[in-house]
N, C-alpha and C positions, 0 to 999 in steps of 0.2 A: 575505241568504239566511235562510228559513228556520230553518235548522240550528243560525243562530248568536245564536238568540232563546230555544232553550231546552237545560236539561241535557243530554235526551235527544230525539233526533228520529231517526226513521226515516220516510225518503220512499215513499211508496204510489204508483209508478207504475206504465202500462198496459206490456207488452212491447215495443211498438213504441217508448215512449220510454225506455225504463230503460239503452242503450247511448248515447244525448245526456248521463243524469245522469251517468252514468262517466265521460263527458266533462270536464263540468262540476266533477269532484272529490265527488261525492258517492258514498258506496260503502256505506251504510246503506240498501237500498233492499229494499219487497216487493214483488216483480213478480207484477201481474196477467195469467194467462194471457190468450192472445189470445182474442176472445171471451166472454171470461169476464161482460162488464159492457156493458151499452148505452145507460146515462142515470145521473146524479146516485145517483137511490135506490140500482141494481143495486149501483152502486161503494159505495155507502155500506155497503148490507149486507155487500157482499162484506168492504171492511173490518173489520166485526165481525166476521164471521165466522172470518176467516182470523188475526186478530192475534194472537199469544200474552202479550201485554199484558194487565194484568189491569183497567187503565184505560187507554182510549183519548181522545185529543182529537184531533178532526180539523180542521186549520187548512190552509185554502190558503194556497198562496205571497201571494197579494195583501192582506196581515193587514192592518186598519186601524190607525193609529199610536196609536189608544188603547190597544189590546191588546200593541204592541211597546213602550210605556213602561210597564206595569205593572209594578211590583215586585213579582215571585214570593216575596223574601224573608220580604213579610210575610203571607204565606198561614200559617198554624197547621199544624205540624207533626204533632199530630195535632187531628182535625175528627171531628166525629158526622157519618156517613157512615147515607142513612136506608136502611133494609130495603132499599127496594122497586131501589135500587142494582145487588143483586145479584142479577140475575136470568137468563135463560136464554146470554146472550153473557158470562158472568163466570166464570171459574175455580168461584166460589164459591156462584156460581148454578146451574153444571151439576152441581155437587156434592150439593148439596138436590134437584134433580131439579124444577129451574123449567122450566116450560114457556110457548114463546113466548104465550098467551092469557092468564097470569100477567103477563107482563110487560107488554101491553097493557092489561090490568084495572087491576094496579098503580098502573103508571105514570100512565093518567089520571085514576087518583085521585090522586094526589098532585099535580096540578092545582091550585095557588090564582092566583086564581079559574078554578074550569074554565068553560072558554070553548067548546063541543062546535064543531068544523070538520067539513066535508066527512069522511063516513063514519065519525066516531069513534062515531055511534050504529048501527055496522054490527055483524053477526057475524063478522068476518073469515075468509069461507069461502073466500074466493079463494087466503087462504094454507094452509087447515086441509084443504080438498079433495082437494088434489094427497097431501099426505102419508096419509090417510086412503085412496084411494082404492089407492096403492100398499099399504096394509098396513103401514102404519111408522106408526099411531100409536100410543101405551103404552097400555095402559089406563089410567092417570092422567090421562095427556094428553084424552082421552076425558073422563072425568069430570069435568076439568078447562073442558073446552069446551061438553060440553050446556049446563051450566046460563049460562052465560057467553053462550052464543047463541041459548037461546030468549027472553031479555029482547033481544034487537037486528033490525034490517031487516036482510034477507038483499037484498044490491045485485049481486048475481052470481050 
């Protein structure tokens, strides 16, 4: 199991399974409302979203046997952890007041070698829209975004 690969684990199941993990002995669990999630991404973010974790790793039950013989021992106690780390989903990200186009910017900069896929030369307006259009964006966020999105293809 899982569980017993590392220090700490808490299992992220959907509602309909989280009374089988009970079953099973496990009682560390985040249940995802019903509905809440409909494919791989939804769950993924929902994860961020929801975790009070200040780092998350998300591993499926089906780990590959490279990853279940690694020795966590010799990881460095402490490591240079870069900037771009903390960003909008991090305690210490929401704290500086990072917002999610930040953390897209960021993060594909910190690409070696950046390799551009399918929309990373987009403006991400399909996530920036909806909150805009409700009136929930800051004005940081704003600011943060024009100039962010008149250098990209708007694909939505």
């Amino acid at each position: 199991m899982t569980k017993n690969l590392f220090e700490y684990c808490t299992y992220v199941v959907r509602e309909e399974q989280a009374d089988k993990y009970r079953e099973a002995g496990i009682d560390d669990l985040l249940v995802i409302p019903a509905g809440a999630v409909h494919n791989f991404m939804t769950t993924f973010y929902w994860i961020i979203e929801n975790t009070p974790e200040e780092v998350i790793c998300i591993v499926d039950d089906d780990i590959p046997e490279e990853i279940k013989e690694f020795d966590f021992s010799e990881l460095h106690a402490e490591c240079e952890i870069p900037e771009w780390v903390y960003d909008c989903h991090t305690h210490q990200g929401k704290a500086m007041g990072k917002t999610k186009i930040e953390m897209i910017r960021d993060e594909q900069a910190a690409l070696q070698p950046l390799q551009l896929s399918l929309f990373d030369d987009g403006d991400w307006s399909q996530f920036v829209e909806p909150k805009r259009a409700e009136g929930n964006m800051s004005a940081r966020e704003e600011a943060v975004y024009k100039p962010f999105a008149a250098r990209r293809k708007r694909y939505y």
